[in-house]
PyMOL commands that place a pseudoatom at each C-alpha (Angstrom):
pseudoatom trace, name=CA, resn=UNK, resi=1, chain=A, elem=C, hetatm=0, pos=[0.000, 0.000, 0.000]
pseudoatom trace, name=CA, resn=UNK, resi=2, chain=A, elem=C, hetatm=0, pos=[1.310, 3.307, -1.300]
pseudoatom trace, name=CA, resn=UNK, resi=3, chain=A, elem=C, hetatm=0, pos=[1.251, 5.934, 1.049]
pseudoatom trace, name=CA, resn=UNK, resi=4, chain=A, elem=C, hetatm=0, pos=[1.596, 9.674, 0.717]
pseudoatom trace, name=CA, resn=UNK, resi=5, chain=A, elem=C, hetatm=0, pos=[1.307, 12.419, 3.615]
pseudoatom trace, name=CA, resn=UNK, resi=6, chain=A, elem=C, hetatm=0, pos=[1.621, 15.959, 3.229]
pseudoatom trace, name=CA, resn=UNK, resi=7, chain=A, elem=C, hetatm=0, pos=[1.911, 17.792, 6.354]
pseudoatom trace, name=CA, resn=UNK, resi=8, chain=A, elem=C, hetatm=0, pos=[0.445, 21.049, 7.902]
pseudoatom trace, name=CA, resn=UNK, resi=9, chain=A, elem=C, hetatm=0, pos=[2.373, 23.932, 7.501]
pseudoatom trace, name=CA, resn=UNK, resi=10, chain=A, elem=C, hetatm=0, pos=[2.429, 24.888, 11.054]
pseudoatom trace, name=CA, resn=UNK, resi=11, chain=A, elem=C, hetatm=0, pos=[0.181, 28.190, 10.900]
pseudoatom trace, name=CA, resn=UNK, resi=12, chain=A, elem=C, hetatm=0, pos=[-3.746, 26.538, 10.481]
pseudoatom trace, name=CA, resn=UNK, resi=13, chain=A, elem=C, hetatm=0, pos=[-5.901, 28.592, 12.933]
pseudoatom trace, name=CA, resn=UNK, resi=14, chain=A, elem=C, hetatm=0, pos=[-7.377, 25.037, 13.996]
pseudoatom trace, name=CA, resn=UNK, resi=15, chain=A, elem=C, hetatm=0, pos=[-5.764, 21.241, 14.599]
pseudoatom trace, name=CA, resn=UNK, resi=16, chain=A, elem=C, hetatm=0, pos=[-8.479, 19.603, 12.862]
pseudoatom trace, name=CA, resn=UNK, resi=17, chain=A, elem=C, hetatm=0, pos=[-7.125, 20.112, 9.345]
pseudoatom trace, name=CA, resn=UNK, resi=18, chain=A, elem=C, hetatm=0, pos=[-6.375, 17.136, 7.115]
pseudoatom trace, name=CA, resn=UNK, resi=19, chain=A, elem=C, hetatm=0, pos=[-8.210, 15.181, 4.476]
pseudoatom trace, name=CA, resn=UNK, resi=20, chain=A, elem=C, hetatm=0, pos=[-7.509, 11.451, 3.897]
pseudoatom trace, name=CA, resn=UNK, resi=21, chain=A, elem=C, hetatm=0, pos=[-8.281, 9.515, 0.257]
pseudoatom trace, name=CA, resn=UNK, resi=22, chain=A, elem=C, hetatm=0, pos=[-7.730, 5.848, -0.234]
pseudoatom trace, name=CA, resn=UNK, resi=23, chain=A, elem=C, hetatm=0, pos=[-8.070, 3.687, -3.432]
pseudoatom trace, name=CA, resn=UNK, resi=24, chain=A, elem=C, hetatm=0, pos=[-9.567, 0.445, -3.415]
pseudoatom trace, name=CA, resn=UNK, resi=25, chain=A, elem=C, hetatm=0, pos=[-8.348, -2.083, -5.594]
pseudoatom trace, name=CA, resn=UNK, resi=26, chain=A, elem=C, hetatm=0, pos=[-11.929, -3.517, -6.692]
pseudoatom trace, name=CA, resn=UNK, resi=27, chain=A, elem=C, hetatm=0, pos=[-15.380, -2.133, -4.986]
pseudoatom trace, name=CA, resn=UNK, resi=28, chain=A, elem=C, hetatm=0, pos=[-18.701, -3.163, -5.855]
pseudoatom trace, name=CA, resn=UNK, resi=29, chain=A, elem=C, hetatm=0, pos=[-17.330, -4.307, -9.237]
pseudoatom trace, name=CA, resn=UNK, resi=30, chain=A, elem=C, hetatm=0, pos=[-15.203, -1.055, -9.649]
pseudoatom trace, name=CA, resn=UNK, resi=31, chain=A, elem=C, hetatm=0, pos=[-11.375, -1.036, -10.030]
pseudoatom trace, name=CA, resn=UNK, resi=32, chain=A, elem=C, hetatm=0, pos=[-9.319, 1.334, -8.234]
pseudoatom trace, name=CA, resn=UNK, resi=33, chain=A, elem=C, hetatm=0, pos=[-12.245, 3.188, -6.443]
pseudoatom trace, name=CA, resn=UNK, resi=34, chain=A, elem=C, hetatm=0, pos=[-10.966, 6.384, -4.646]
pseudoatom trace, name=CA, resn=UNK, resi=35, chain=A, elem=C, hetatm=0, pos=[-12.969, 7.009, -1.651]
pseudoatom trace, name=CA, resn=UNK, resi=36, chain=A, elem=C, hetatm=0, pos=[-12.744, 10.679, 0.518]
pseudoatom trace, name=CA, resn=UNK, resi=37, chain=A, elem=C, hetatm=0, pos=[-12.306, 9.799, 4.329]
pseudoatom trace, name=CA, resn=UNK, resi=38, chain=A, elem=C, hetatm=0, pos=[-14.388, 11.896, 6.615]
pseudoatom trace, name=CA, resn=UNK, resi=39, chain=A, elem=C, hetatm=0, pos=[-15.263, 12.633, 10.645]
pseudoatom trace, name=CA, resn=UNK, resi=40, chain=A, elem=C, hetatm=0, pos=[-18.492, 11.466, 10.741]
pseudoatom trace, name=CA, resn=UNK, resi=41, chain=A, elem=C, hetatm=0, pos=[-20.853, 12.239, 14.131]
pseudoatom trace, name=CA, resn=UNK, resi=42, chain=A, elem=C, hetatm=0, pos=[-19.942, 15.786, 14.605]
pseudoatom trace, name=CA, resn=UNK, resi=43, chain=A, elem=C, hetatm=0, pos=[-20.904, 17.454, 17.516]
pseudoatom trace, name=CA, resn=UNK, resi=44, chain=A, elem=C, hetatm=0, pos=[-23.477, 20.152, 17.759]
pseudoatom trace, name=CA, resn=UNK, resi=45, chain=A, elem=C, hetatm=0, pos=[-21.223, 22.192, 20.007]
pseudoatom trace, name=CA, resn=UNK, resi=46, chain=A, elem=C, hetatm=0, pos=[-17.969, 22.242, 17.693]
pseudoatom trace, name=CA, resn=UNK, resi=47, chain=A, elem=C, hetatm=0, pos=[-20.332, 23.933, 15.056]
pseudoatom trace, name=CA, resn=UNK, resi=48, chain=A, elem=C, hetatm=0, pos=[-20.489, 26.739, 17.746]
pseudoatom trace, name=CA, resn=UNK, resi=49, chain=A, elem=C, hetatm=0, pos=[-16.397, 27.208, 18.459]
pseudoatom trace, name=CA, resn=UNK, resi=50, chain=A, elem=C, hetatm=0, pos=[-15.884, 31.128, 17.148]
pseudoatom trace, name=CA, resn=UNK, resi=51, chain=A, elem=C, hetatm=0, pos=[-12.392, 29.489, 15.839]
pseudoatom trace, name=CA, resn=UNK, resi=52, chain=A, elem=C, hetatm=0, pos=[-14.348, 28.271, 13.589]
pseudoatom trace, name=CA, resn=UNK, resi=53, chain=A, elem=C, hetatm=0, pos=[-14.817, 31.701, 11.590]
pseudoatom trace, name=CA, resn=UNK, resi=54, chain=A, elem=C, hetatm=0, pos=[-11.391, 31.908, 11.721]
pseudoatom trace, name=CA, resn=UNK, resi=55, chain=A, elem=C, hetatm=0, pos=[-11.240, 29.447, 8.747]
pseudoatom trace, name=CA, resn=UNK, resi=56, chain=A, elem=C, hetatm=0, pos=[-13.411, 30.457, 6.508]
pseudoatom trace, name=CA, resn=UNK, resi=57, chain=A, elem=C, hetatm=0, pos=[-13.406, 33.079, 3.735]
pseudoatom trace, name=CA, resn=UNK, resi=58, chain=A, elem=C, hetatm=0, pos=[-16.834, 34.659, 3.997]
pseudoatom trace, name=CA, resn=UNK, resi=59, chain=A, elem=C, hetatm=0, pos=[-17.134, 36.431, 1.099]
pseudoatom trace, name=CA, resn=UNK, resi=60, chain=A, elem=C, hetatm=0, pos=[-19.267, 35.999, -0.840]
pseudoatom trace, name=CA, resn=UNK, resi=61, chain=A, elem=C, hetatm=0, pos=[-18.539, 38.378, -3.926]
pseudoatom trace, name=CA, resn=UNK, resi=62, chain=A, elem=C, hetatm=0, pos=[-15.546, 36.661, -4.281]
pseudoatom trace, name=CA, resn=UNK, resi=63, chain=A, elem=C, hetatm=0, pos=[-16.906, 33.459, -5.080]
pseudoatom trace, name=CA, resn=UNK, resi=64, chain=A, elem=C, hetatm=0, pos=[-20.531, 34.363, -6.681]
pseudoatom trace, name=CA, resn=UNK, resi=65, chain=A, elem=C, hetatm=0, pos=[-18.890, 33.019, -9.823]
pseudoatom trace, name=CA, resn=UNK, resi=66, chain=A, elem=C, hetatm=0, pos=[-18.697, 29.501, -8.420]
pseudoatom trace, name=CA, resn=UNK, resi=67, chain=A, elem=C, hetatm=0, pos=[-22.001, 27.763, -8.702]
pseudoatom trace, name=CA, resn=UNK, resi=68, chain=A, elem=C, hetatm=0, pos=[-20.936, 25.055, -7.207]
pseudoatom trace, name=CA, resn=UNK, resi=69, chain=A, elem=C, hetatm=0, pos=[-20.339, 26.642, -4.257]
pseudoatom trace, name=CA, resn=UNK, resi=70, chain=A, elem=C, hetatm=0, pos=[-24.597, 26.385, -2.615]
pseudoatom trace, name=CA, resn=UNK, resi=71, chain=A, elem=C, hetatm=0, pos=[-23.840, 25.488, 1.104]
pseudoatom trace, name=CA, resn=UNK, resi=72, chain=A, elem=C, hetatm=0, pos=[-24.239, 28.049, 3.853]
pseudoatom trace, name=CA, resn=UNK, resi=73, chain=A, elem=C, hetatm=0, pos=[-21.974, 29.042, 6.937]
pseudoatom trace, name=CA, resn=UNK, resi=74, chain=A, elem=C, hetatm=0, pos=[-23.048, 25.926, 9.156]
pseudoatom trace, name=CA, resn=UNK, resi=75, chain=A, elem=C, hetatm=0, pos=[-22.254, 23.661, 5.559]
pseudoatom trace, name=CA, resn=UNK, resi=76, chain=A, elem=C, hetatm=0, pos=[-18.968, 25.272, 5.625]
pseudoatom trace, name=CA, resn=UNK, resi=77, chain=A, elem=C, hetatm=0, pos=[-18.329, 24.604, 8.992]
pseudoatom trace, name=CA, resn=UNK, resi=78, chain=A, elem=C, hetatm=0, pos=[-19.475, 21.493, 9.024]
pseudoatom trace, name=CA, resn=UNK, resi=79, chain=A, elem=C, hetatm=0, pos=[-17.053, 20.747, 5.963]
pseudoatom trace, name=CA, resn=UNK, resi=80, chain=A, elem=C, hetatm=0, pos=[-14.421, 22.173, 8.180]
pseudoatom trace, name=CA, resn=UNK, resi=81, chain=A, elem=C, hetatm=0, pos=[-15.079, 20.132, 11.241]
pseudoatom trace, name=CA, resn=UNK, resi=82, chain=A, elem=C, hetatm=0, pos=[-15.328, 16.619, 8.735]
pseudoatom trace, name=CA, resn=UNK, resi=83, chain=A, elem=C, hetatm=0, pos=[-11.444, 16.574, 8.383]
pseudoatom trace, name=CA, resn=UNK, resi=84, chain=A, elem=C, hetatm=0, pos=[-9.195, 14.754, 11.335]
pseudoatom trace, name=CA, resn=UNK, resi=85, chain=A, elem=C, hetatm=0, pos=[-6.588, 15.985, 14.193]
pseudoatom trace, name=CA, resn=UNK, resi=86, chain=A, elem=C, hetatm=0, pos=[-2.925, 14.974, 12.916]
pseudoatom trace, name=CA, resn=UNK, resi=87, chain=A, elem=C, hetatm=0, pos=[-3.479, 12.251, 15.795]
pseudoatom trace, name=CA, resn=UNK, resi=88, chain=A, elem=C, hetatm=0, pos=[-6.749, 10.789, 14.367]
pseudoatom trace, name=CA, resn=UNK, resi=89, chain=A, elem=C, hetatm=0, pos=[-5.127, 10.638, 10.723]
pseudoatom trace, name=CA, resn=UNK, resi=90, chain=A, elem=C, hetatm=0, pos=[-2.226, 8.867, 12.051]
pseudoatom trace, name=CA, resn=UNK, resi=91, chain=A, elem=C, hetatm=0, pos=[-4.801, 6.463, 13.693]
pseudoatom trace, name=CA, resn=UNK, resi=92, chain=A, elem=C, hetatm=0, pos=[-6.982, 5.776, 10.816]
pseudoatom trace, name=CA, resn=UNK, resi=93, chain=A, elem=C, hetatm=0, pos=[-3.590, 4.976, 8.500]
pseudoatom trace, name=CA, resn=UNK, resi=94, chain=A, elem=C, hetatm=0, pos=[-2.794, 2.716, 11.119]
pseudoatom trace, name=CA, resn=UNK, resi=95, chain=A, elem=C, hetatm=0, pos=[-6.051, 0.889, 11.191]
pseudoatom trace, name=CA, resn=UNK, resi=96, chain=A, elem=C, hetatm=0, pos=[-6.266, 1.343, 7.384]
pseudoatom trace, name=CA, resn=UNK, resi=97, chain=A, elem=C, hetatm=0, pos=[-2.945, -0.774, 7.152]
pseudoatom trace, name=CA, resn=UNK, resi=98, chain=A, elem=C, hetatm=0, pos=[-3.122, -3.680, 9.859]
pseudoatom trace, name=CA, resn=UNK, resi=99, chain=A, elem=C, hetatm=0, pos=[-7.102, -4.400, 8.275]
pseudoatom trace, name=CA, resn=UNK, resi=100, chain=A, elem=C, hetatm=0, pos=[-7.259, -3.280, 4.538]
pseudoatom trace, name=CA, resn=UNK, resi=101, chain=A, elem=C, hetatm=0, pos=[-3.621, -3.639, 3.598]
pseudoatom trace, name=CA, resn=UNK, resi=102, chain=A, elem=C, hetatm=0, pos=[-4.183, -5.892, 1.093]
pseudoatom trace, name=CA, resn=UNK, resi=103, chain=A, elem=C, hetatm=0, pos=[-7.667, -4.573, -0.417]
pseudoatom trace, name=CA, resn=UNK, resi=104, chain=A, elem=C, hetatm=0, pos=[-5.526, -1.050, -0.226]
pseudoatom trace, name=CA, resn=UNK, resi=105, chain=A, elem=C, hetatm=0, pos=[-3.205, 0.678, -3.599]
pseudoatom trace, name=CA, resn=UNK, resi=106, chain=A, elem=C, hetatm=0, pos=[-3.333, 3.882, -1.896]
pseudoatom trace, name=CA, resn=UNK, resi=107, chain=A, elem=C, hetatm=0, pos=[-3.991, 6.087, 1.358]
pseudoatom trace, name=CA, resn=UNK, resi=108, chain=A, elem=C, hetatm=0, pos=[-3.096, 9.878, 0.824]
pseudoatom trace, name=CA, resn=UNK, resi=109, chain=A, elem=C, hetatm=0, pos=[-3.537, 12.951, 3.433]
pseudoatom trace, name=CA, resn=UNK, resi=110, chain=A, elem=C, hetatm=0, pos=[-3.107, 16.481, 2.848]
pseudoatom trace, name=CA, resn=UNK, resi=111, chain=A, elem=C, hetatm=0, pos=[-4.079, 19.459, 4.762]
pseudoatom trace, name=CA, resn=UNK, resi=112, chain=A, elem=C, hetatm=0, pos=[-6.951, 21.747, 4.176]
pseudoatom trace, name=CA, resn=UNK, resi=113, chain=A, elem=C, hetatm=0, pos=[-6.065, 25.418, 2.513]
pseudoatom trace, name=CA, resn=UNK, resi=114, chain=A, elem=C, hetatm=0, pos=[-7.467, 27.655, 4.451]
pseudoatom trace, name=CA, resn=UNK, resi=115, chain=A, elem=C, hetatm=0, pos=[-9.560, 29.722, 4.789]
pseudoatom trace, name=CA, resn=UNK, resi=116, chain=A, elem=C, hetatm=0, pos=[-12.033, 27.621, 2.907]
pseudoatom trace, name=CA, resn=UNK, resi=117, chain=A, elem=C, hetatm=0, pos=[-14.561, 29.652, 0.712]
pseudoatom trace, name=CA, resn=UNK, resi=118, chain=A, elem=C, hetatm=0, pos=[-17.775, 29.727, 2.051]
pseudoatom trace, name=CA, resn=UNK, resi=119, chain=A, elem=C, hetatm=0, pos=[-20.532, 27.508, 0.375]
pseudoatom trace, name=CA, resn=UNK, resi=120, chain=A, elem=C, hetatm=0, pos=[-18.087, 24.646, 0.618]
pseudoatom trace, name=CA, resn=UNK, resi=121, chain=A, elem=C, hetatm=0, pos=[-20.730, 21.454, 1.148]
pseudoatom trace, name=CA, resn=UNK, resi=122, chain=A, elem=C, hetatm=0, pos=[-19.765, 18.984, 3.595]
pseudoatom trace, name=CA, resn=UNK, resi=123, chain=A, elem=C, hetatm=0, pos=[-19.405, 15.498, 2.483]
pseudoatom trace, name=CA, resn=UNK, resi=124, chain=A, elem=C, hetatm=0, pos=[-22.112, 13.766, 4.412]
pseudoatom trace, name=CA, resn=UNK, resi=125, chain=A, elem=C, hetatm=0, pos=[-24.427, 16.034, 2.682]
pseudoatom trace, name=CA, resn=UNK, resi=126, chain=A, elem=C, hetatm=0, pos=[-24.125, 13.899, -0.239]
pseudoatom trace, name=CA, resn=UNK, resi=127, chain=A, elem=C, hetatm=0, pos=[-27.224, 12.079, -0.984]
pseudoatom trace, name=CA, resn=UNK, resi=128, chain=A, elem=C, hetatm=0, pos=[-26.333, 8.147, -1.714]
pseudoatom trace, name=CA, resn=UNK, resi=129, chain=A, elem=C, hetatm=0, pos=[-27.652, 7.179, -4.763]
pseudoatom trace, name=CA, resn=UNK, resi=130, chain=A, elem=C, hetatm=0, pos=[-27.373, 3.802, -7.460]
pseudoatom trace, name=CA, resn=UNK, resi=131, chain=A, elem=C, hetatm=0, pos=[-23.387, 4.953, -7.906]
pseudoatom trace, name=CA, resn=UNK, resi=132, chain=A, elem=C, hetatm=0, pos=[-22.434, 7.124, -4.667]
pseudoatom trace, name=CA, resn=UNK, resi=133, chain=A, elem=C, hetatm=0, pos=[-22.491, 6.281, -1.444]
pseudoatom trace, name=CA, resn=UNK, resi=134, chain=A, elem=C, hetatm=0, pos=[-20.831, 5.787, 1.724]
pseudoatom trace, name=CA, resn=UNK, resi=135, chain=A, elem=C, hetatm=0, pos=[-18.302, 3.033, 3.816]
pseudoatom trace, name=CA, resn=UNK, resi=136, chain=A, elem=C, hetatm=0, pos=[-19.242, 3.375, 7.417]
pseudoatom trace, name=CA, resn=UNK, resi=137, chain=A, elem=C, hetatm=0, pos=[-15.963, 1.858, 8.862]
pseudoatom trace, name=CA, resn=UNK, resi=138, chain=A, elem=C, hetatm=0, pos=[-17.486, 2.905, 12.567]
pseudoatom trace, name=CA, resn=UNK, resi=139, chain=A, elem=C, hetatm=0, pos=[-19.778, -0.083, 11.844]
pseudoatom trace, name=CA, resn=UNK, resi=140, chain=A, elem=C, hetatm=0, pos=[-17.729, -2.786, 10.862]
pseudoatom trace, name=CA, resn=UNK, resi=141, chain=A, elem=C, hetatm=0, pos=[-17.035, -5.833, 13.351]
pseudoatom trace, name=CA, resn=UNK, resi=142, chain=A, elem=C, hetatm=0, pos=[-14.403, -4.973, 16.028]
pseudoatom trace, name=CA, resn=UNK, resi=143, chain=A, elem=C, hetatm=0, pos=[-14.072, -1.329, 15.344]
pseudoatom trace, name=CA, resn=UNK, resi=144, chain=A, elem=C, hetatm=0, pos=[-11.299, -0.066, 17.258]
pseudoatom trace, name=CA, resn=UNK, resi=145, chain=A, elem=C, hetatm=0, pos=[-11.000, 3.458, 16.946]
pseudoatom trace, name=CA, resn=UNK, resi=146, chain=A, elem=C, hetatm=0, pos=[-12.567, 6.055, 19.689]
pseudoatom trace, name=CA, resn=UNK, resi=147, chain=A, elem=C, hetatm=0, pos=[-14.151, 8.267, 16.786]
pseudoatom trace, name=CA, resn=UNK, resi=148, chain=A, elem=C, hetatm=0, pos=[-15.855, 7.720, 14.095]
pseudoatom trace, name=CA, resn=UNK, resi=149, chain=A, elem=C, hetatm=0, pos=[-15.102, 8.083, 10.529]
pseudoatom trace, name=CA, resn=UNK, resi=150, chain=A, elem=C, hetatm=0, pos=[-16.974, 7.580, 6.876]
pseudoatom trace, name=CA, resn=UNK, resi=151, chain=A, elem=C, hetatm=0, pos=[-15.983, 6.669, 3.148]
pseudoatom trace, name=CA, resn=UNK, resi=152, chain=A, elem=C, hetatm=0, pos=[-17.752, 8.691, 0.307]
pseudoatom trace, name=CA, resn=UNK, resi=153, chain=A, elem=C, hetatm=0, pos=[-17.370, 7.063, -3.246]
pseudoatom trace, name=CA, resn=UNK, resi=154, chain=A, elem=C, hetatm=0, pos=[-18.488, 7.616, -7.083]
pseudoatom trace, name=CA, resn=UNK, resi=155, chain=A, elem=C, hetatm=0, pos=[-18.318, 4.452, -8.514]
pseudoatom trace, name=CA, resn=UNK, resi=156, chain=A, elem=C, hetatm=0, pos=[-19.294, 6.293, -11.702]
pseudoatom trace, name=CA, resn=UNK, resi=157, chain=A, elem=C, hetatm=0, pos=[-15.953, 7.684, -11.652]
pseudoatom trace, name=CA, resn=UNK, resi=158, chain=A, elem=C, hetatm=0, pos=[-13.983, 4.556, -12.158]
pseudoatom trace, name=CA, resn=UNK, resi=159, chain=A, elem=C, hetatm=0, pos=[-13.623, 1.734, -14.454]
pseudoatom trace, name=CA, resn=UNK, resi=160, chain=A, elem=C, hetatm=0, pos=[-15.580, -1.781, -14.299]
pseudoatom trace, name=CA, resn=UNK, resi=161, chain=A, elem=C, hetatm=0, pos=[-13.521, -4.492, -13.288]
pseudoatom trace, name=CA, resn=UNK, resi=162, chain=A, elem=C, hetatm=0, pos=[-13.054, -6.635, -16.471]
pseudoatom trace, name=CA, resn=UNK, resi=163, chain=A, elem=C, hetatm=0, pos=[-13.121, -10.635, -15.932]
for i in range(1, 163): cmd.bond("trace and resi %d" % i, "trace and resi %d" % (i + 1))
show_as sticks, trace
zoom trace
């Protein structure tokens, strides 16, 4: 399993500030299926932490040319508050390796950019559909881990596993 961290530069305004990808060798008939790693079960009261303001670029004439970019404030925060404490990335790569080593190609982390533009969508506020949806490693057998986390894939995005 290939592996590939970036670190933090040193001056985020939070700790909670790095992303984790993996690839899957084959998924639901899908070859090399990159799923985005998330904090899943967010508290109510980190959505409240002033800090939190701190990291995001709020505004919005700066960014009215990005359609894309729907959420609101508490979207943007929550996108913010989805992404994992240098301690809980080095966890999950550690879990990620002694159970999925061999179902692995790839694990990659990188820190966020901040601040993050407002309307930024968090990704648990993707809807699952026939090709997206979600890993919920929290609910596999003999999760180990004191926090949960989530796995959003496009299986429309990769290429069927040929027999």
């Amino acid at each position: 399993m290939q592996k590939e961290i970036v670190p933090a530069l040193g001056n985020e305004p939070i700790n909670r500030v790095y992303t984790i990808s993996i690839i899957i060798r084959s998924f639901k008939g899908r070859k090399n299926v990159e799923a985005h790693l998330f904090r899943s079960d967010i508290p109510e009261k980190e959505l409240q932490a002033p800090i939190l303001l701190k990291c995001i670029d709020t505004d919005r004439e700066k960014y009215r040319l990005e359609p894309h970019l729907t959420g609101t404030l508490e979207d943007t925060k929550r996108m913010v508050l989805e992404s994992f404490t240098k301690e809980e990335r080095d966890a999950i790569i550690e879990y990620l390796e002694q159970r999925y080593h061999t179902r692995l190609l790839a694990v990659s982390s990188a820190p966020l950019t901040f601040p993050v533009p407002l309307g930024t969508m968090p990704l648990a506020s993707i809807p699952e559909g026939k090709s997206m949806g979600f890993i919920r490693f929290h609910d596999m057998p003999n999760y180990p881990l004191q926090f949960n986390f989530t796995g959003f894939y496009d299986l429309d995005q990769h290429e069927p596993n040929i027999i």
